[in-house]
C-alpha positions as CSV (number, residue, x, y, z in Angstrom):
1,X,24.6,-84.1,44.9
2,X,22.2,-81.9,46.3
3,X,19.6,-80.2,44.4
4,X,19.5,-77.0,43.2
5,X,19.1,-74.1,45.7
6,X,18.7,-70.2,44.8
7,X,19.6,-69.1,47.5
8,X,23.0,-70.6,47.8
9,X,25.6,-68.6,47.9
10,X,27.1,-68.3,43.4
11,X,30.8,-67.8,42.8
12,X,32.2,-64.4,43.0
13,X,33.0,-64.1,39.0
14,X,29.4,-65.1,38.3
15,X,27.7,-62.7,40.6
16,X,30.1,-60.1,39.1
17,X,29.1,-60.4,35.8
18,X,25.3,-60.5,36.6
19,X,25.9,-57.3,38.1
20,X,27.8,-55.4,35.3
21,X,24.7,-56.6,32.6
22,X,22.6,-54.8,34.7
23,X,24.5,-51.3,34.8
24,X,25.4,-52.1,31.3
25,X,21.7,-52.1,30.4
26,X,21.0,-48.7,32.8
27,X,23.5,-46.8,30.8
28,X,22.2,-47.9,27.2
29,X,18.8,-46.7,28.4
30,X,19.7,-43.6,29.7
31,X,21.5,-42.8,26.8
32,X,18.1,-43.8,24.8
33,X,16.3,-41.6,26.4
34,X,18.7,-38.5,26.0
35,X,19.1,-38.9,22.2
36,X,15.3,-40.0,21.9
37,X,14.5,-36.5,19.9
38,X,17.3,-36.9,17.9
39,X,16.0,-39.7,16.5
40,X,12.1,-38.8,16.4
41,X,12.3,-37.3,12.6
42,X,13.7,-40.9,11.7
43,X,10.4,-42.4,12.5
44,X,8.1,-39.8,11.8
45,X,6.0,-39.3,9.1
46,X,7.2,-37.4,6.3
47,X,5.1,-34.5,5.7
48,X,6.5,-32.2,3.3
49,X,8.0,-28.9,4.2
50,X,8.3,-28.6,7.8
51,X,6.6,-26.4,9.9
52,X,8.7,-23.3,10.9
53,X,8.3,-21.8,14.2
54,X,8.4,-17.8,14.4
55,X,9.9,-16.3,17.0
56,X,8.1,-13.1,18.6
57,X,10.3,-10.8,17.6
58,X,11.2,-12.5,14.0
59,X,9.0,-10.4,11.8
60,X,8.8,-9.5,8.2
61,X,10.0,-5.8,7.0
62,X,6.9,-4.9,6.0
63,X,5.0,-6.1,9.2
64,X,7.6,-3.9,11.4
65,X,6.9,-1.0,9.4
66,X,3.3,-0.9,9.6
67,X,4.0,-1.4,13.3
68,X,6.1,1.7,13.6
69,X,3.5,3.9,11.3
70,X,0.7,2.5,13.7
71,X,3.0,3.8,16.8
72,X,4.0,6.7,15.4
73,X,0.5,8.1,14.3
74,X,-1.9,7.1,16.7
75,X,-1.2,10.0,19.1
76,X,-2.2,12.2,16.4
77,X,-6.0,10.3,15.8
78,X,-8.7,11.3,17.8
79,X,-12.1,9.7,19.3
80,X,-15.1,12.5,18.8
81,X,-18.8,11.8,20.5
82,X,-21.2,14.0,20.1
83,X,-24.5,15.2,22.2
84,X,-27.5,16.8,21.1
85,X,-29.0,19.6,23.5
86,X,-32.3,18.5,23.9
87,X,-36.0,20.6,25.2
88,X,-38.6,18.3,27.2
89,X,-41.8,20.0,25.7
90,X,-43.6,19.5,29.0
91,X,-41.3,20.0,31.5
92,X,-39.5,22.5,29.6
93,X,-35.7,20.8,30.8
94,X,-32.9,20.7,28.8
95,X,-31.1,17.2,29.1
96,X,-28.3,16.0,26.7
97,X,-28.6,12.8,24.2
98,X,-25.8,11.0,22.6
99,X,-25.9,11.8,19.2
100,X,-22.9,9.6,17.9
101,X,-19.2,9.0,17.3
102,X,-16.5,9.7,14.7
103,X,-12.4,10.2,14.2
104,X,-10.4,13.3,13.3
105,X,-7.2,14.5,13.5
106,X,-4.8,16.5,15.0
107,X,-4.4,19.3,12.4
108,X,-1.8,22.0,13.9
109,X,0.2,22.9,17.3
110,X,-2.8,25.4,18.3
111,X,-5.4,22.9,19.2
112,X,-7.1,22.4,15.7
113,X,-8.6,19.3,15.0
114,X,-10.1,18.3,11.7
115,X,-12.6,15.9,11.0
116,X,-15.8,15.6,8.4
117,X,-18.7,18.2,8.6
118,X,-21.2,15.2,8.9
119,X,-19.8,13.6,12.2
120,X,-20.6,16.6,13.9
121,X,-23.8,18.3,11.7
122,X,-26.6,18.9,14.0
123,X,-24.6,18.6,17.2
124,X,-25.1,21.0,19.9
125,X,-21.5,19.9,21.9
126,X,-18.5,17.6,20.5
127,X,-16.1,15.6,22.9
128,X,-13.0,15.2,22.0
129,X,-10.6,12.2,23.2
130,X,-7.0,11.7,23.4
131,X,-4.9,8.5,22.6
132,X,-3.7,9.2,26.4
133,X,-7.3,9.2,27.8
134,X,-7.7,12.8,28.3
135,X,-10.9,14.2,27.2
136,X,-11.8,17.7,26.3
137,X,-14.8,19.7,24.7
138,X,-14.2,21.0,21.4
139,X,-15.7,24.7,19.9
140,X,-16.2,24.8,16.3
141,X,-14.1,26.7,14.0
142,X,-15.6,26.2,10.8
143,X,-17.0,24.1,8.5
144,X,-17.9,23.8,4.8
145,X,-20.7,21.3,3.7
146,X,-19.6,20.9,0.2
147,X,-16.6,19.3,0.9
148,X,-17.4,17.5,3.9
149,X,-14.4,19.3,6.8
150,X,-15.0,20.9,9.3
151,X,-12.4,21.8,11.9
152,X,-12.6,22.2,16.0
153,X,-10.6,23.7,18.5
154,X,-9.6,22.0,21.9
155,X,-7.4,23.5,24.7
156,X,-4.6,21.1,25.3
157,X,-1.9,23.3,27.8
158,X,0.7,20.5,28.4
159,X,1.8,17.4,25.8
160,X,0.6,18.1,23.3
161,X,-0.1,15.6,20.6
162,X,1.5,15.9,17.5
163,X,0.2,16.8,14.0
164,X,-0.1,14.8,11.2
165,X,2.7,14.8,8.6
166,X,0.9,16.6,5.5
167,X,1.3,14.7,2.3
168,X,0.2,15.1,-1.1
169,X,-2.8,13.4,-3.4
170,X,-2.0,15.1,-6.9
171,X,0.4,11.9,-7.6
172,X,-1.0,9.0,-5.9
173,X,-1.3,6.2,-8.1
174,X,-4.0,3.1,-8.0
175,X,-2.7,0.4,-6.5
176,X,-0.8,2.6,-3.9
177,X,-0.2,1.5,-0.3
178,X,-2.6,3.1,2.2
179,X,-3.9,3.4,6.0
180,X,-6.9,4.1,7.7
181,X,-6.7,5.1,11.8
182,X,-9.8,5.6,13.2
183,X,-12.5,4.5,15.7
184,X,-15.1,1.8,13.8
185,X,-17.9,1.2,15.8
186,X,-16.8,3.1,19.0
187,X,-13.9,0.8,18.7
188,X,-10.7,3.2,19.4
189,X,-7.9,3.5,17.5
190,X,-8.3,0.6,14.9
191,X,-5.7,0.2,12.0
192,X,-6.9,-0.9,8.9
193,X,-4.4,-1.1,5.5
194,X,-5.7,-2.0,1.5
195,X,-5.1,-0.2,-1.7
196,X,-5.9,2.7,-3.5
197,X,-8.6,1.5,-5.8
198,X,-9.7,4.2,-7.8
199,X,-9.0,7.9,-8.2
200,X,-11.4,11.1,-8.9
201,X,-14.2,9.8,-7.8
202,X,-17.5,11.5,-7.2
203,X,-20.3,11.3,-4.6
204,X,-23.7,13.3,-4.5
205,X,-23.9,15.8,-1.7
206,X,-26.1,15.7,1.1
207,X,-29.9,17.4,1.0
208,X,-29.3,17.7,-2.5
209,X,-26.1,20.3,-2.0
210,X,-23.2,19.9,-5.1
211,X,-21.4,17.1,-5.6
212,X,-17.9,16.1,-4.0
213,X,-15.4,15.4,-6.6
214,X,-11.9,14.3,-7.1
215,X,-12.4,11.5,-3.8
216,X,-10.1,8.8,-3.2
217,X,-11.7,5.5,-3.5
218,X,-10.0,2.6,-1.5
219,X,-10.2,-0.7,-0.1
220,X,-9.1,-0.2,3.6
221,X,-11.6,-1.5,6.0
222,X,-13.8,1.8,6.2
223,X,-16.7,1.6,8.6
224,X,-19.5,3.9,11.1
225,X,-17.1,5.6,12.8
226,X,-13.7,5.7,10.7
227,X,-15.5,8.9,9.8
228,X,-13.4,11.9,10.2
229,X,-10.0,10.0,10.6
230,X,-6.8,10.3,8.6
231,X,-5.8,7.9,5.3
232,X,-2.1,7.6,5.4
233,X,0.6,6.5,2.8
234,X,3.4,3.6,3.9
235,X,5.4,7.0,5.5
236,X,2.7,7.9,7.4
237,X,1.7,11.5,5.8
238,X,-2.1,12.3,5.2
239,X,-3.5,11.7,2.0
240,X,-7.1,12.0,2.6
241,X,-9.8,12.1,4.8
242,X,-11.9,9.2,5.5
243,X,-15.6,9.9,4.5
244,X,-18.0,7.4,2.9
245,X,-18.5,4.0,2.1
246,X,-20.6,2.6,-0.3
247,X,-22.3,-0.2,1.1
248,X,-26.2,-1.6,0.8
249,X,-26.3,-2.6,4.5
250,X,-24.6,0.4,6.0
251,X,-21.2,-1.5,6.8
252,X,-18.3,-1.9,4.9
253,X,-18.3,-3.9,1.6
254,X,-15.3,-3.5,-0.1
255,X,-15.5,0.5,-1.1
256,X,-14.5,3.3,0.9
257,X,-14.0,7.1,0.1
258,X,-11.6,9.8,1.2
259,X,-11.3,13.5,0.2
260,X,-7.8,14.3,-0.9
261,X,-5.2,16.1,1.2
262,X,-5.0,18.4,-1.3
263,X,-8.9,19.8,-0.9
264,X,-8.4,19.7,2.6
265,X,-5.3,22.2,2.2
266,X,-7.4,24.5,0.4
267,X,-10.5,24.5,2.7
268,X,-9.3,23.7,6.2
269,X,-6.6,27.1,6.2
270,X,-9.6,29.2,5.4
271,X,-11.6,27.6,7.8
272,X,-9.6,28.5,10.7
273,X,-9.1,32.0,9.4
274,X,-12.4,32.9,8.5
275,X,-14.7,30.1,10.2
276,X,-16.3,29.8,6.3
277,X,-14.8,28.8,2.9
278,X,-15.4,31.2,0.3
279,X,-15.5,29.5,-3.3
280,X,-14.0,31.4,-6.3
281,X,-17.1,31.8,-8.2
282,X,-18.0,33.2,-11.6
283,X,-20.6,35.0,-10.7
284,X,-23.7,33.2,-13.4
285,X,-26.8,31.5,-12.4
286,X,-27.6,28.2,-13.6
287,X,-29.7,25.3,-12.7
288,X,-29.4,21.9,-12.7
289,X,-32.4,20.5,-13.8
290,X,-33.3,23.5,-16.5
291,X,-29.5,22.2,-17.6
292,X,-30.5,18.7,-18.2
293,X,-33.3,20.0,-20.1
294,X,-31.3,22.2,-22.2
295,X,-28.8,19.7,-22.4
296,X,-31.4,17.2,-23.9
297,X,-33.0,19.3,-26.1
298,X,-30.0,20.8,-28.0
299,X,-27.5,18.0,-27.5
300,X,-24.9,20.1,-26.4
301,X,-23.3,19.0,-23.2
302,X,-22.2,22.1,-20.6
303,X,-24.0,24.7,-18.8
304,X,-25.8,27.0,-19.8
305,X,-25.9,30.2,-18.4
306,X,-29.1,32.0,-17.5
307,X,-28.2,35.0,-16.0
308,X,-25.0,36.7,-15.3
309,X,-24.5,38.7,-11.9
310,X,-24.0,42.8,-12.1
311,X,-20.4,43.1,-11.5
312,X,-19.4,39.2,-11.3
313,X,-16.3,38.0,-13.2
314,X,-18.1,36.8,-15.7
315,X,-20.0,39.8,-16.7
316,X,-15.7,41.4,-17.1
317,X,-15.1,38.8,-19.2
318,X,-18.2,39.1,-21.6
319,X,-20.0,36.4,-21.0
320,X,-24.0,36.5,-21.9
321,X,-26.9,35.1,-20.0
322,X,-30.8,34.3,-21.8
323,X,-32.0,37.3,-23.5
324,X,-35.5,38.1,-24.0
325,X,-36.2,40.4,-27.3
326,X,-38.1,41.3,-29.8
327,X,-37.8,38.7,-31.7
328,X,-38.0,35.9,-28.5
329,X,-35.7,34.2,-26.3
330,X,-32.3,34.1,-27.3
331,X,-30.1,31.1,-25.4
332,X,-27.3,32.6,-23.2
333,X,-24.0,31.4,-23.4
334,X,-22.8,27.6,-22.7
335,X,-19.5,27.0,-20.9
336,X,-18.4,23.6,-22.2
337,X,-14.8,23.4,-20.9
338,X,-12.2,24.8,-18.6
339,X,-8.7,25.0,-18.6
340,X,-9.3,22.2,-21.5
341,X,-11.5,19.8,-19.2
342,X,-15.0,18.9,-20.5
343,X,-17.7,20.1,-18.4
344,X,-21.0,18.8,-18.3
345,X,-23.3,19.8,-15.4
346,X,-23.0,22.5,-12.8
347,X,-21.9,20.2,-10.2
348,X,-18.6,19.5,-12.4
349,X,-18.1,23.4,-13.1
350,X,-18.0,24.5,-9.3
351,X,-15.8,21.1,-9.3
352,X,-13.5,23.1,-11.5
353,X,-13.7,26.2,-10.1
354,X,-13.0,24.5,-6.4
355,X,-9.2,23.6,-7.7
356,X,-8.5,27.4,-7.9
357,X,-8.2,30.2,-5.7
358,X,-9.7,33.9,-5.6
359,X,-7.6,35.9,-7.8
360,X,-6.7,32.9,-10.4
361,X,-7.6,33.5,-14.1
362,X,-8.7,30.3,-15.7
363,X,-9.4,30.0,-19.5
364,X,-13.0,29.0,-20.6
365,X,-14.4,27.8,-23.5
366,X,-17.7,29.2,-24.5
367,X,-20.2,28.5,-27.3
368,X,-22.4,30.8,-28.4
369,X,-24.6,29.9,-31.4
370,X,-22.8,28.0,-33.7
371,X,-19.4,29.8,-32.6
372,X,-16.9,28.0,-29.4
373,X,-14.3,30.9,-28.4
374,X,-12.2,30.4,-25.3
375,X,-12.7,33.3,-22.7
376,X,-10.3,34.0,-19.9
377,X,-12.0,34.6,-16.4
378,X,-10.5,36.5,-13.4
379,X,-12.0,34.4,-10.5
380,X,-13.7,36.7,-7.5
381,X,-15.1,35.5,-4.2
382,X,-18.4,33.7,-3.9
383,X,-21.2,34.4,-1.7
């Protein structure tokens, strides 16, 4: 017998079989390695809920709509920069410096674009810039200090953007939906979204001018340069217009204001009619700090009339300013409500007065002594 040799030639049913093992074991592999990701949860470890992957266009209701209110209003938002003419004492040339930036809106089909007074205070020429990239120079219309509007004028001649839906700010609620457009930090066209946080709020005016009431407090990202730009409710209509923040280091900390829609639709219509708003006014003088005195000193809380103007409304409807007689100074008269509302300080009377119109007759009440009548008051234009 001879030894065993490899290389001699096997019978045909054994070299048969050797070769079906082997494309037997391709086949299981392949197999293997198509079902392999079937089987990888079976070995993997079990981490609770599973990841879920969103796809791009899966998105929330909510998300979509803020997406669309974005789309649909930021043709309306503008980008304002302003420039300060500016005298070189020696050379006597006039050169321009940047002055700074703010939003504003698109108000009306004619061009008019509203913003706050204090974005554009002080400036000797305003640029105005389009969500398409055009930019124009704007003319002031008007403005009123007090209330912190003013509007411009630009010339657009073809597509022209669209205004802002007008809403309404006598029934927003706290915790309302609301917001902000507008261009933070000379970043353009920034969305921003919170809550309404507070309502009739009040900030002191600037250079010591009279307060502005009845703001909108919220908790929208408001920051340098959201100034001037529109505060929108979930369908997009203008509630207010972005104005202050209270904040220690200048940026935003959690409190924004906004002066409601429904100032700005008594001021910004007489604006671009007259280039001024003219206050209903009662026609009295009275002072702020002879008030507090007053106030102090008798414990009654109003205002207290010192003088009443020839020919006012006031002096029609009787009231009395301090007399000086014979037998000393007698106190005027002390307006300590209107239409039912407490007042306290002269700031909070032309407060008051500013949610009427020339011609309106409100009801005050008046003390006088040791008697409180109610007087009714035929409101005439201010100076």
């Amino acid at each position: 017998m001879y030894p065993h040799d490899p290389y001699r030639a096997q019978p045909a049913a054994s070299f048969f079989s050797r070769w079906l093992f082997i494309a037997a074991s391709l086949a299981a592999l392949m197999v293997l390695w198509l079902f392999l990701p079937a089987f990888e949860s079976w070995f993997a470890p079990d981490e609770g809920t599973p990841r879920t992957v969103t796809a791009r266009g899966d998105l929330a209701a909510d998300e979509k709509a803020t997406i669309e209110l974005f789309e649909k209003s930021r043709d309306s938002v503008v980008f304002i920069s302003t420039a300060q003419m500016v005298r070189d004492p020696w050379t006597r040339n006039v050169f321009t410096v940047p002055q700074g930036t703010g939003s504003g809106f698109i108000w009306d089909d004619a061009g008019h674009v509203v913003t706050n007074f204090h974005v554009i205070d002080g400036a000797s020429r305003a640029t105005v810039k389009l969500a398409d990239g055009r930019d124009y120079q704007a003319a002031l219309v008007g403005a009123s200090p007090a209330h912190d509007i003013a509007v411009l004028r630009i010339g657009v001649g073809f597509k022209r953007p669209p205004p802002v839906p007008i809403g309404t700010s006598a029934d927003l609620r706290v915790g309302q939906k609301v917001f902000a457009i507008g261009n933070p930090f000379g970043l353009d066209w920034t969305l921003t979204n919170g809550i309404v946080s507070a309502l009739d709020r009040s900030l002191p005016g600037e250079r010591g001018g009279p307060a502005i009431e009845h703001l909108i407090q919220t908790d929208a990202a408001i920051n340098p340069g959201n100034s001037g730009g529109p505060l929108l409710d979930s369908s997009g209509r203008l509630i207010g217009i972005n104005t202050a923040i209270y904040s220690p280091s200048g940026a935003f900390a959690g409190i924004g204001f906004a002066v409601p829609v429904d100032t700005v639709m008594r001021v910004v219509p007489q604006l671009i009619k007259t280039g001024r708003y003219i206050r209903p006014a009662l026609g009295i003088e009275a002072d702020e700090r002879i008030n507090e005195r007053l106030a102090a000193a008798t414990g009654i809380q109003g205002v207290f009339v010192l003088r009443v103007t020839p020919g006012s409304a006031a002096e029609k409807a009787g009231l009395r300013g301090i007399l000086v007689g014979p037998s000393g100074i007698e106190p005027g008269d002390v307006i300590v409500a209107m239409e039912g509302k407490a007042v306290r300080s002269l700031s909070q009377l032309l407060s008051r007065l500013d949610d009427h119109k020339v011609g309106d007759t409100v009801r005050l009440t008046v003390r006088r002594g040791e008697e409180t009548r109610e007087v009714a008051v035929t409101l005439l234009p201010g100076v």
